[in-house]
N, C-alpha and C positions, 0 to 999 in steps of 0.2 A: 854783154854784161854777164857774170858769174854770179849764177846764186847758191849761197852755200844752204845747208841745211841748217835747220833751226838747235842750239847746241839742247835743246828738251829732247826732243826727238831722239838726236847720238844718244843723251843717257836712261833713255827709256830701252833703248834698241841694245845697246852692250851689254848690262845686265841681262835683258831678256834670253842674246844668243850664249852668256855665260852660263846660264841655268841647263841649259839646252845639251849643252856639251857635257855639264856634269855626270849628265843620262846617255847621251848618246856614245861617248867612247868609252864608259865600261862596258855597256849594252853590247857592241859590237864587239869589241874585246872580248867578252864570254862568249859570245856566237862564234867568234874564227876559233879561238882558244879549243870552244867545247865540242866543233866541225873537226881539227887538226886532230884534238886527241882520237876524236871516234873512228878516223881514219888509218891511227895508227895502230887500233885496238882490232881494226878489219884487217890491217896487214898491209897497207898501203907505206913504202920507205917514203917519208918525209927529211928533208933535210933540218938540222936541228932539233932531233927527239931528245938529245938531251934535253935543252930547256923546257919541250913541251913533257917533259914527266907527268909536273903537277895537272897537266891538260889531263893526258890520259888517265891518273889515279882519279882525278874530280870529275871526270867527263858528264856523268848524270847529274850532279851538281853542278855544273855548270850552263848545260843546258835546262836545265829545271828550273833550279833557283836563282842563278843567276840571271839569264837569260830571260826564259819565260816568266819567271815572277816576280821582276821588275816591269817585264812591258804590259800585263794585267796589273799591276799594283799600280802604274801610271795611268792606264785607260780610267780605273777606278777613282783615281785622284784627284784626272780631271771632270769626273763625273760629279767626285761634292765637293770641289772650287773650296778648297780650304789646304792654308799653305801645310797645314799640319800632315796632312794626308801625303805630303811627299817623303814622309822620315822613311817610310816601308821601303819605297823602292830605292831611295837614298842609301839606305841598309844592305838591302839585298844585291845593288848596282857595288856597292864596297866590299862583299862577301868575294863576290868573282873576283876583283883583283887581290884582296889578298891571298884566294885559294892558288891564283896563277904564281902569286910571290913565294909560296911553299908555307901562309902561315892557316896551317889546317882549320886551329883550335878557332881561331880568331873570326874565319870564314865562316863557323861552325857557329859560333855564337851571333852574329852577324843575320845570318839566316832568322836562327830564331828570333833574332828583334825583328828583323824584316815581317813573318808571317804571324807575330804576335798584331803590330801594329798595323798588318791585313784586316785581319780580324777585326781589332777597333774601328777602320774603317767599315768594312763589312757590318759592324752591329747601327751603324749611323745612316747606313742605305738602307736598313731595314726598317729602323725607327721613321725615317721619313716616309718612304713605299712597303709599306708591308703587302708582299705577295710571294706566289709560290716561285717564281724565277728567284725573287732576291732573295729568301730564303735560305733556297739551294745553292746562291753566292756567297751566303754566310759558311754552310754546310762544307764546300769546298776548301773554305780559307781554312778551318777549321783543321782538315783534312792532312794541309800543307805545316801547320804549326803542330801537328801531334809529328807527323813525320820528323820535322825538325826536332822536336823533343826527343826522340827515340836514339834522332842521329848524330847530335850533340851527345846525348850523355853514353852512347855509344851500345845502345841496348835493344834488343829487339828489332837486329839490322835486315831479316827477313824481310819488315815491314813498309822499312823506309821507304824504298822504291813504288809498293803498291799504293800507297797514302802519297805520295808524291804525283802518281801520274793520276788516283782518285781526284786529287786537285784540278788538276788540267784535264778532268774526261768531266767533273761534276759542273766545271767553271761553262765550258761549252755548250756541256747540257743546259744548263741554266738558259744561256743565251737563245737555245733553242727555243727552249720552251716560252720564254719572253716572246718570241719570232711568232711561235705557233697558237699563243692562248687565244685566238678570237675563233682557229678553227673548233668546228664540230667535231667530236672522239665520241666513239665509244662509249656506252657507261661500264664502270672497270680500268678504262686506259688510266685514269689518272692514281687509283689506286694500284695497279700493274705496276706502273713507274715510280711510284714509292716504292715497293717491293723490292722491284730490281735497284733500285738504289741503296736503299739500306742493305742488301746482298753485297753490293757492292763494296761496301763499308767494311760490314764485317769480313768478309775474306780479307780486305787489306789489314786488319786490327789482326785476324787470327793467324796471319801469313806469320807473327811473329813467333808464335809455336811450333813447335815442332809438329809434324804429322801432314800429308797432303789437305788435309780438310779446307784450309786454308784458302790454298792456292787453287782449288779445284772452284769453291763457292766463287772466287772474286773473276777467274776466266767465264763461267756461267753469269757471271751479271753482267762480263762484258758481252756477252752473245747477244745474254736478255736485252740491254741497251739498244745494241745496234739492232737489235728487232723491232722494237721500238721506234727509233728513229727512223727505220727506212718505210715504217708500217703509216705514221702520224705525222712527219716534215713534212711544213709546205715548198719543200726541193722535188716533191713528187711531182706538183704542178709548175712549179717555176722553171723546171727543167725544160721544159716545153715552148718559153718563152724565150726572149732574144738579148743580146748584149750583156749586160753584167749581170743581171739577174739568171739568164742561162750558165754563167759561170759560174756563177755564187754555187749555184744548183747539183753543177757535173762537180765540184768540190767537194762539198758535205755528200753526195749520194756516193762517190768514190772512196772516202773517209770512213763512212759509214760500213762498207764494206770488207774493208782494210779493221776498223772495231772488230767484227765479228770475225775474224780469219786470227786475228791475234787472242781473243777470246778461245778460241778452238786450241790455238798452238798453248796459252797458259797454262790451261787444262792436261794436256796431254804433255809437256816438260814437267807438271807438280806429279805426275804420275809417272814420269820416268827417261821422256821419250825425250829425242833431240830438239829440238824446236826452239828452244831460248829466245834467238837472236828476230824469230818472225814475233814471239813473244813477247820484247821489248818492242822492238821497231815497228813492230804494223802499229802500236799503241802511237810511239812518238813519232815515228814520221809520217807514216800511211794514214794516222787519224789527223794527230796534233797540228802538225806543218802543212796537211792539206785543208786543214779547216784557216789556218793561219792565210796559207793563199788566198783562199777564199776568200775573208773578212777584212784583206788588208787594205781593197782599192773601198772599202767603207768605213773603216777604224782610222783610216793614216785625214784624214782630212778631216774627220774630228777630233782626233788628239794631237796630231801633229800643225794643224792647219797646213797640211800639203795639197793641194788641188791636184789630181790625177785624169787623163786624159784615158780614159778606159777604151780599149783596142783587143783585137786576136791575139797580138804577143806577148798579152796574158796566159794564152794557152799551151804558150812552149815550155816554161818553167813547170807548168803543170803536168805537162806529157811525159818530159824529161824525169819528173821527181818518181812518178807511177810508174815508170818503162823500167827506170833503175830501179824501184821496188822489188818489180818483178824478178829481174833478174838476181837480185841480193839474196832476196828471201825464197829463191825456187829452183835458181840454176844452181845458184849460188850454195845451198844447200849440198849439192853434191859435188861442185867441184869451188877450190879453194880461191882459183882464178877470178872464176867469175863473181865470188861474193866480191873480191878486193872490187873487180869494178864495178860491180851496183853499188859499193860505196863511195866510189869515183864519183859513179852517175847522179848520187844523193848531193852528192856537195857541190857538184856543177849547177844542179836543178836550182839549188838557195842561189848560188851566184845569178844567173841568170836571172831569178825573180828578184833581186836587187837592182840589178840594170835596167829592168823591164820598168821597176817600180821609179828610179831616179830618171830613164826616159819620158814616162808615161808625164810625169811633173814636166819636167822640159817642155813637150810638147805642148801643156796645157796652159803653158806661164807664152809660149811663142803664138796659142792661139787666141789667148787672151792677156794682152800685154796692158801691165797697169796703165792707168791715166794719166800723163805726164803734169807735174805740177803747173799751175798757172804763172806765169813768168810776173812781175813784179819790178813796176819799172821803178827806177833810183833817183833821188832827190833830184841831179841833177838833168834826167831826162823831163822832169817835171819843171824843172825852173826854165830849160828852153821852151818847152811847150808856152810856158805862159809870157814869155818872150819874146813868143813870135819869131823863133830863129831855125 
């Protein structure tokens, strides 16, 4: 006997994978897009740089806002279960492909609706939990829609990039400090980290000025941060422990460190020196992408409902992404070769923790394979039955 599925079921299930794909192929679309350009910005020949121009021109736009603040603006939306909360990353999932179509202005404006309607959200997560994590989530969205103001109306483009990545260092910290509020600190830690954060702030607001001041204050808050965090996480003790909380652990304490090296290098490129690119990168890859590894085998199965099957070859994407670091931002540094392939090594590392993360599922859908429905016999298995045939 054939049993078909129930037709409620099909149209609960179509819509639901329609919605899914809304997010998920611009999502990924900005990620190869914003990977392609930064590849070719490092000097890696890719085939088809024409088309990828708009990659390359939008590359921090791409991976910032299109990217990264759609998949925060999602995590968020699913946290207050309200269909409204999906316009933001709806917006900002739209910004990426029209930036990759060559329409700047549109992208532009896009953005700004995206992190306006963060924000909104952000003030409805406060109104419900008022504390000092959520707060500092409002703080951050904040952070992302003054940037986008700046960068839409095309003004104080100094600033854009530091209030851009203040979003993604302030977004994490938050999460931290959610993580860490039951531990004991210091009396002063908590005012310290105000401190350094409003530092923070402000260098990214004054970056739009002219003069080092700027650029000096907001590398110093990133130092201060990351002292911070490696002084008061509980990564210090988890590290120590085993399975996924020991990775979570070697993540954020290797992020953490990568924060403060790129703080050292803002400073001394606002003052003069070469350092730019450890500058950017230790902030977006060495912090952002390794805190991202880290959160992912615990983020992806509550907003995604993926079940994940946590293993060691978690640790190769991880090793790969920090080796290639090294190299980008050290060897790399002196000769031209080797930056091209630490940013080889950077984009293999994302590959790889893709595979790792759609294996990890596999394995965990193979070791735990759904319930087969109960079979359901048919009128006429029932008329013999009572037949006696």
């Amino acid at each position: 006997m054939v049993v078909t599925a129930r037709p409620g079921l099909q149209r609960r299930r179509a819509p639901r994978l329609t919605s899914k794909l809304v997010f998920v192929l611009p999502v990924v679309a900005a990620l190869v897009a914003g990977v392609a350009g930064g590849l070719v910005r490092a000097g890696v020949g890719l085939p088809g740089t024409r088309w990828l121009g708009a990659a390359v021109a939008g590359h921090a736009f791409l991976m910032i806002c299109a990217f990264m603040g759609t998949v925060i603006a999602i995590e968020r939306a699913v946290a207050v279960k309200h269909a409204l909360a999906f316009a933001g990353p709806l917006a900002s999932a739209l910004a990426g492909i029209a930036m990759l179509l060559g329409a700047a202005s549109a992208a532009r404006g896009l953005a700004l609706v995206a992190s306006a309607a963060f924000v909104v959200v952000n003030v409805v997560v406060v109104r419900r939990q008022r504390a000092a994590h959520t707060v500092l989530l409002l703080v951050a969205a904040l952070a992302w829609f003054a940037g986008c103001v700046l960068y839409t109306l095309n003004v104080g483009a100094a600033a854009v990039v530091p209030l851009w990545f203040s979003f993604l260092v302030l977004t994490i910290a938050a999460e931290r400090l959610e993580m860490t509020r039951l531990m004991r600190r210091r009396p002063g830690a908590s005012r310290a980290l105000q401190a350094i954060l409003c530092g923070l702030l402000a260098g990214a607001a004054l970056s739009a000025f002219e003069g080092p001041f700027g650029g000096v204050v907001f590398g110093l808050s990133l130092m201060g941060l990351a002292t911070w965090l490696l002084r008061f996480d509980i990564a210090r003790r988890t590290v120590h422990a085993s399975g996924l909380s020991r990775y979570m652990a070697t993540c954020l304490l290797l992020g953490y460190g990568w924060l403060f090296a790129a703080g050292l290098a803002w400073v001394l490129t606002t003052l003069g020196a070469a350092c730019i690119d450890l500058a950017l990168h230790g902030v977006a890859l060495g912090f952002v992408f390794s805190m991202m590894l880290g959160h992912a085998p615990v983020i992806l199965p509550a907003v995604a409902r993926m079940k994940l099957q946590f293993g060691r070859a978690y640790y190769v994407p991880l090793v790969l992404l920090h080796a290639s670091l090294v190299v980008r931002l050290g060897w790399g540094h002196f000769q031209r070769p080797a930056f091209a392939a630490g940013a080889i090594g950077n984009a293999l590392a994302l590959l790889v923790f893709a595979f790792t993360v759609a294996g990890s599922a596999l394995l965990w859908r193979a070791k735990n394979p759904l319930p087969r429905a109960p079979r359901r016999a048919n009128r006429l298995e029932g008329t013999d039955r009572a037949a006696g045939r």
